[in-house]
N, C-alpha and C positions, 0 to 999 in steps of 0.2 A: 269550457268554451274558450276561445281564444280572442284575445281583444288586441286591439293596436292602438297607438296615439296617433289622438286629430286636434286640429285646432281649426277654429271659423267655420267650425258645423255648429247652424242652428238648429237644426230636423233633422233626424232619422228615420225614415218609416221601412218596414219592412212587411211584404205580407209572404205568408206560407203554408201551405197544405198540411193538417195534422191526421194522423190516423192513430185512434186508440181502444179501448176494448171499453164496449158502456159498462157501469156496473149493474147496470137493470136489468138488461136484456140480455148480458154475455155476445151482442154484435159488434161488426165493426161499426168506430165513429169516425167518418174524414169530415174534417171542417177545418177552415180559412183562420187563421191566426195572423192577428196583426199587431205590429212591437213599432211605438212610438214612442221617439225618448227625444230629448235633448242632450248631447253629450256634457259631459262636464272632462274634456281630458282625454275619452278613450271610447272606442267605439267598437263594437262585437262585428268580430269577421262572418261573415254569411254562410260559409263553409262549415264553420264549426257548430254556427248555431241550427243548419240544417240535420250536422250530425244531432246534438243534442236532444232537435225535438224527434227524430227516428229512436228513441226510446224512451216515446209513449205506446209505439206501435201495438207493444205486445202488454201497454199494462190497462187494469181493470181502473179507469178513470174518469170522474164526470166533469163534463167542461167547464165548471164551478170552481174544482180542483186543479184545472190544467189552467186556468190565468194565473191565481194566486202563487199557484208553484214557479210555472215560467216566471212570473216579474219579482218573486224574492232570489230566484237563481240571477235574472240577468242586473236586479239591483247590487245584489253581493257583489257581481264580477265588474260592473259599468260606474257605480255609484254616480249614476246622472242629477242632472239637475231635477227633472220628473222623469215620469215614463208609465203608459199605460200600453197593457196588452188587452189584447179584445178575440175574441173565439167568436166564429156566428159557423152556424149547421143550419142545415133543410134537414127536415124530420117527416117521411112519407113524405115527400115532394109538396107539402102541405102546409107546415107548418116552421117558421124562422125562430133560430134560437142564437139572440148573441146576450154574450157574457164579458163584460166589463170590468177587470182590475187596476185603481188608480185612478188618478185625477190632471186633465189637463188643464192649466193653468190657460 
């Protein structure tokens, strides 16, 4: 991922469409991914982070798996001051599933 310096951002929020392969069913999963951070310094280019999450498309992942992954890769790359990622899916138009990594202060 590619990140740039900023300075006088307090919030970052980003949301964006994931698609991944469940590990249960072997279907596709698209769900709404959302990346809140405060910068400390530098802040992830949108481009490269839409590259990045385009390969989950093809892997066998559960949305449990897919926060923690996302916020230790964009911790690594941003080292913010916090940051939580959040995943929510519709499961048979019936049922909401959001997933939580991190803590906003």
């Amino acid at each position: 991922m590619r990140t740039f310096d900023v300075a006088g951002v307090a919030e970052v929020r980003i949301d964006a469409a994931v698609r991944s392969i469940c590990p249960f069913d072997l279907e596709v999963d698209e769900s709404r991914l959302t990346v809140i951070y405060r910068p400390n310094g530098r802040c992830v280019e949108v481009a490269g982070l839409d590259d990045y999450l385009d390969g989950f498309a093809g892997r066998e992942i559960s949305h449990e798996e897919l926060v923690v992954e996302v916020r230790v890769a964009l911790t690594d790359v941003l080292s913010p001051c916090w940051l939580v990622v959040e995943d929510t899916s519709v499961y048979r138009e019936r049922v909401t599933l959001t997933v939580r990594a991190g803590v906003r202060p």
